[in-house]
C-alpha positions in Angstrom: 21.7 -158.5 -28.3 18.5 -157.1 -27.0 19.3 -153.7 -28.1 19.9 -155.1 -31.8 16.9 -156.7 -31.6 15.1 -153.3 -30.4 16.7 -151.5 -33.2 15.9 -153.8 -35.7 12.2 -154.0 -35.2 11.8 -150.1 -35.2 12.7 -149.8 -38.8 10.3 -152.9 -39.8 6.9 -151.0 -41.0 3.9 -151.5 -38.9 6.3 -152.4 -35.4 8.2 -149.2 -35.8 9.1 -147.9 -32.3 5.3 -148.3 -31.1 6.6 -151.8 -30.8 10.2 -151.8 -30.2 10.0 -149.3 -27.4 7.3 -152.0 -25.6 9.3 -154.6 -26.6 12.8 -153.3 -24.7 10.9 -151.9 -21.7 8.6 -154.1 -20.9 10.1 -157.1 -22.2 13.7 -157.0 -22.3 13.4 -154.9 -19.0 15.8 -152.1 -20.8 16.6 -149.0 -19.6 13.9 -146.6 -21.0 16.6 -143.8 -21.9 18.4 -146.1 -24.1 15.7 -147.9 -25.6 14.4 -144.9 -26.6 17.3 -143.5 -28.4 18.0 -146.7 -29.8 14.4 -147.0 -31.1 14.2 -143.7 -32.6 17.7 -143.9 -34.4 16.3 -147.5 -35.6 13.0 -146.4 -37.0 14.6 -142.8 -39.2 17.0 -145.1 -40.7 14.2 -145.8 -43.9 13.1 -142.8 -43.9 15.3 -140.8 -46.2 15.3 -144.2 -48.5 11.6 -143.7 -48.4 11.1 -140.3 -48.9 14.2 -140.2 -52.1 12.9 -143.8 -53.8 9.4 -144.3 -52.8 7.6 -142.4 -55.7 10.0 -144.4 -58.3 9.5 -147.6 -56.7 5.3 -147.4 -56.6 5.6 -146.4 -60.3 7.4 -149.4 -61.4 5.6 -151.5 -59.1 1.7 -150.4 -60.5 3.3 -151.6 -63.6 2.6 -155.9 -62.3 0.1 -157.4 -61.5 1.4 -159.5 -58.5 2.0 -156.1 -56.5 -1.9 -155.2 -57.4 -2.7 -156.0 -53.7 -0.2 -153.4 -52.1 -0.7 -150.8 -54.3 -4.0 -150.6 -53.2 -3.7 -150.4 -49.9 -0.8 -147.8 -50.6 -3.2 -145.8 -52.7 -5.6 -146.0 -49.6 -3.4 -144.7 -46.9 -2.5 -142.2 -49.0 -5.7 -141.5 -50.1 -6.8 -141.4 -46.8 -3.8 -138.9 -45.3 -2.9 -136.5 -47.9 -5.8 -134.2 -47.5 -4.6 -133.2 -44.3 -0.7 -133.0 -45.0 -1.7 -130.8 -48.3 -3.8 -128.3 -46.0 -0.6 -128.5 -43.1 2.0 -129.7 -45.2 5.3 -130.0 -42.3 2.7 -129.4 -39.0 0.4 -131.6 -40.4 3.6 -134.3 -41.0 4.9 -133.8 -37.5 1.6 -134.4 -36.2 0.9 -137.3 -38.2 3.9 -139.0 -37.3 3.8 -138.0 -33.7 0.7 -139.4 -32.6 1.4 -142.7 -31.7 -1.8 -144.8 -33.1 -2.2 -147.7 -35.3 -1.3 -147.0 -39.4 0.2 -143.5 -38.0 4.5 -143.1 -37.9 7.7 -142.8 -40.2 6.9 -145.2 -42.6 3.2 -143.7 -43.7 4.5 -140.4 -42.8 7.3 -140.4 -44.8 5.2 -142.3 -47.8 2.4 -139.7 -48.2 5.6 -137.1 -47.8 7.3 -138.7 -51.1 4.1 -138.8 -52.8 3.2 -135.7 -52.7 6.6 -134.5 -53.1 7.2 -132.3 -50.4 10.8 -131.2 -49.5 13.1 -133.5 -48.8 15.1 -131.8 -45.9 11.8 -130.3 -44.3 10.3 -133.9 -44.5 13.2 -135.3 -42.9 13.5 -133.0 -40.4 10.0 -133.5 -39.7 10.2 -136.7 -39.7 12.6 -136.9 -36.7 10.3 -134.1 -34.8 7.4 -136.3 -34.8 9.4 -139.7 -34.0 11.0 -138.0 -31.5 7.8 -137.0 -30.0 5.9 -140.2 -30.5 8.8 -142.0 -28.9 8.7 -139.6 -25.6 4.5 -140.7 -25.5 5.3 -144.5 -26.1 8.0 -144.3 -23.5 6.4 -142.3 -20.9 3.3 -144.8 -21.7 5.0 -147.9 -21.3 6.5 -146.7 -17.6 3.6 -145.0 -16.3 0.9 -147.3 -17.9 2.0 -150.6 -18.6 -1.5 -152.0 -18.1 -3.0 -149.8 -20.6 -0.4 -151.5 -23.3 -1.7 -155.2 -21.6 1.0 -155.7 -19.9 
């Protein structure tokens, strides 16, 4: 049941597995190996969703008012990001995704990806590079520095 719930919070945006991987380590006292795994396979199962419906969905939603709110802060993080993954296009991805810091990770990865319509098999691919590397940092963090995560 722990595992489930470890997998299900890596593929809920903002958590992702900068929070799962805490949460089965050094809550649910989980084997690092498998939390890991579990968290990464959790938190790429959006990302193709994202990276094939993202653009159509954004369009449809800038079309209502009521989704005014998100749209904007989608149009920042994007806004903010795409300079960089224009200029480094699949490094700059892999980086971005890799580094494991707040607003940085599959789902804004794989957003700015869409939107600017990069390849879908290199962003995928890309994708599971840089989870796969900021999963190894969050893991390694969480069992050599618990007390930097507050805990």
């Amino acid at each position: 049941m722990e595992l489930l719930q470890v997998f299900l919070w890596s593929m809920v945006p903002i958590v992702e597995q900068k929070g799962s991987i805490i949460l089965g380590i050094n809550k649910f006292n989980l084997n690092p190996y498998i939390v890991f795994i579990v968290s990464l396979l959790g938190s790429l199962v959006p990302v193709p969703f994202i990276l094939l419906f993202f653009n159509r969905i954004f369009k449809w939603m800038k079309k209502y008012e009521i989704f005014r709110k998100i749209n904007d802060f989608i149009d920042k993080k994007i806004a903010k990001n795409s300079d960089k993954m224009i200029r480094y296009r699949e490094i700059g991805l892999i980086i971005f995704i890799g580094i494991p810091i707040p607003t940085t990770g599959l789902w804004t990865g794989s957003v700015i990806a869409a939107f600017l319509k990069l390849d879908f098999t290199k962003s995928l691919l890309c994708a599971i590079l840089g989870g796969t590397i900021s999963g190894i940092l969050i893991t390694i963090m969480c069992i050599a520095f618990p007390w930097l995560l507050g805990l």
